[in-house]
C-alpha positions as CSV (number, residue, x, y, z in Angstrom):
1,X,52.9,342.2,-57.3
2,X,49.6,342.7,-55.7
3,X,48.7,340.1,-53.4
4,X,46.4,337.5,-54.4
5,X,43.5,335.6,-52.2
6,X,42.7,332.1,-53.7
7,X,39.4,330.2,-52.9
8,X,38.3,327.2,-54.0
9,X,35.5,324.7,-53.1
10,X,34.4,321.5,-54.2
11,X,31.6,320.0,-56.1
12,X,30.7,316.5,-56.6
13,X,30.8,315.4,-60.4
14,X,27.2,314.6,-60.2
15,X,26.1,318.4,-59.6
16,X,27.3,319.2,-62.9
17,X,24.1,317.9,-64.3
18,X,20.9,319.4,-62.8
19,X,19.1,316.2,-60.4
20,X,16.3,316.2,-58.6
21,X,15.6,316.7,-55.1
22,X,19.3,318.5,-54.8
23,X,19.1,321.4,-56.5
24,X,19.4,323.7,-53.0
25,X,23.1,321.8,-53.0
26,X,23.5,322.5,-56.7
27,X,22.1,326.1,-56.4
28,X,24.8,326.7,-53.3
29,X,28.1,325.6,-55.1
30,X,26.7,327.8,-58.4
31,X,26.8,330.6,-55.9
32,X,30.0,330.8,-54.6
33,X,31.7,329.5,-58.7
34,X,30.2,332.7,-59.4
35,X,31.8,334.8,-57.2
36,X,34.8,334.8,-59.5
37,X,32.7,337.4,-61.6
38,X,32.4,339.8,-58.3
39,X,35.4,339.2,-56.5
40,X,38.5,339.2,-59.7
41,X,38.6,342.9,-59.5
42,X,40.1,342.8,-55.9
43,X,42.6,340.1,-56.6
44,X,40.2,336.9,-55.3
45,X,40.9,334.4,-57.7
46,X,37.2,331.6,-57.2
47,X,37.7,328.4,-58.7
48,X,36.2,325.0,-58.3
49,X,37.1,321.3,-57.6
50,X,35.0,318.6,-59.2
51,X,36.8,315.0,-58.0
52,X,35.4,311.9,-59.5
53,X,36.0,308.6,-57.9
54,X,38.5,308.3,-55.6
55,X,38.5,305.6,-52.9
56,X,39.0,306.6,-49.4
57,X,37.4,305.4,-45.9
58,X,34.6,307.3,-45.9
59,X,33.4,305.4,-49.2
60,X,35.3,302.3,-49.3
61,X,32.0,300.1,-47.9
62,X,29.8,301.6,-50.9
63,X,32.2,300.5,-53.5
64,X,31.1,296.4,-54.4
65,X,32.5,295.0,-56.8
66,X,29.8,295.5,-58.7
67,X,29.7,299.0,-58.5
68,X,33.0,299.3,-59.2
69,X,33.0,297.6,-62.2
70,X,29.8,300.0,-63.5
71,X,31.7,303.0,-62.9
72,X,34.7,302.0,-64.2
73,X,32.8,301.0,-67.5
74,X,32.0,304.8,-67.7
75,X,35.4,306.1,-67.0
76,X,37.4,306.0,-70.1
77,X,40.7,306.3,-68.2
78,X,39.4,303.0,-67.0
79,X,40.8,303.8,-63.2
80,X,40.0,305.5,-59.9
81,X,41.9,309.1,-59.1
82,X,44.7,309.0,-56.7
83,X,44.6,311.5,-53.9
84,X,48.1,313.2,-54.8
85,X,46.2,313.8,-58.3
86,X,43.8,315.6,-56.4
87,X,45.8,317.2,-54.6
88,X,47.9,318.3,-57.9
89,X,44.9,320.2,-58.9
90,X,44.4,321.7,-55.8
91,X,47.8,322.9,-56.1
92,X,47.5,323.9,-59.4
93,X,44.3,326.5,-58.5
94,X,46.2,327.7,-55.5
95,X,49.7,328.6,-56.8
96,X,50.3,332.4,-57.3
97,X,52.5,331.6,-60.6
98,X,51.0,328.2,-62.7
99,X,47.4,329.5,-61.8
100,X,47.6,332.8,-61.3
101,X,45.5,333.6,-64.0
102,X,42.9,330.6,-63.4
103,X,40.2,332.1,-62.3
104,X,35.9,331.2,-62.8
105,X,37.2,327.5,-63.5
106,X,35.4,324.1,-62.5
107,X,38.4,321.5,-62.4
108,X,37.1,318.5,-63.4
109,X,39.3,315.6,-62.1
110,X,37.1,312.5,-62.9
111,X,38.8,310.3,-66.1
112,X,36.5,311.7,-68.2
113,X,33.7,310.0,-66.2
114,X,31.0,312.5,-66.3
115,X,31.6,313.4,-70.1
116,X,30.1,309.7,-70.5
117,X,28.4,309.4,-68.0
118,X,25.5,311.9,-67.4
């Protein structure tokens, strides 16, 4: 079996939907999903993360108690991810045998937050 390269980046769930003032960010992560079309013929498999909420340090102070509350409201699972679930996914796009044919995919790991959302 031919050896296979795996890349993956990661968007924020809010770049799914085109906003103003960041569409240079948006413009950037389209660029390199669509390397999948270029680069599959050399055994580069391009796919994409796009986490919802998931508490950690970095956004622990921006999370009041009202804010939690209005994002849960628009997450049908009714919960935040959990890293390891992330980092299931992550897994998942980088194995050589339950993704080896995932290629061109945006991950969407959110609860269904964004399909209610924006």
């Amino acid at each position: 079996m031919p050896r296979i390269t795996t890349i993956f980046s990661f968007l924020i769930v809010s770049s799914l939907a085109v906003l103003p003032r960041v569409f240079t960010y948006s413009s950037s992560k389209a660029a390199v999903h669509n390397l999948a079309r270029e680069w599959g013929r050399q055994g580069i498999r391009v796919n994409t993360l796009v986490p919802g909420f998931f508490p950690a340090e970095q956004n622990r102070k921006v999370l009041t108690e009202d804010r939690i509350q209005k994002i849960l409201a628009h997450t049908p699972m009714n919960r935040f991810g959990e890293s390891k679930e992330l980092a299931d996914a992550a897994l998942l796009l980088a194995s050589q045998q339950a993704g080896a044919f995932i290629t061109g995919a945006k991950l969407i790991i959110d609860g269904d937050f964004n399909a209610t959302s924006i």
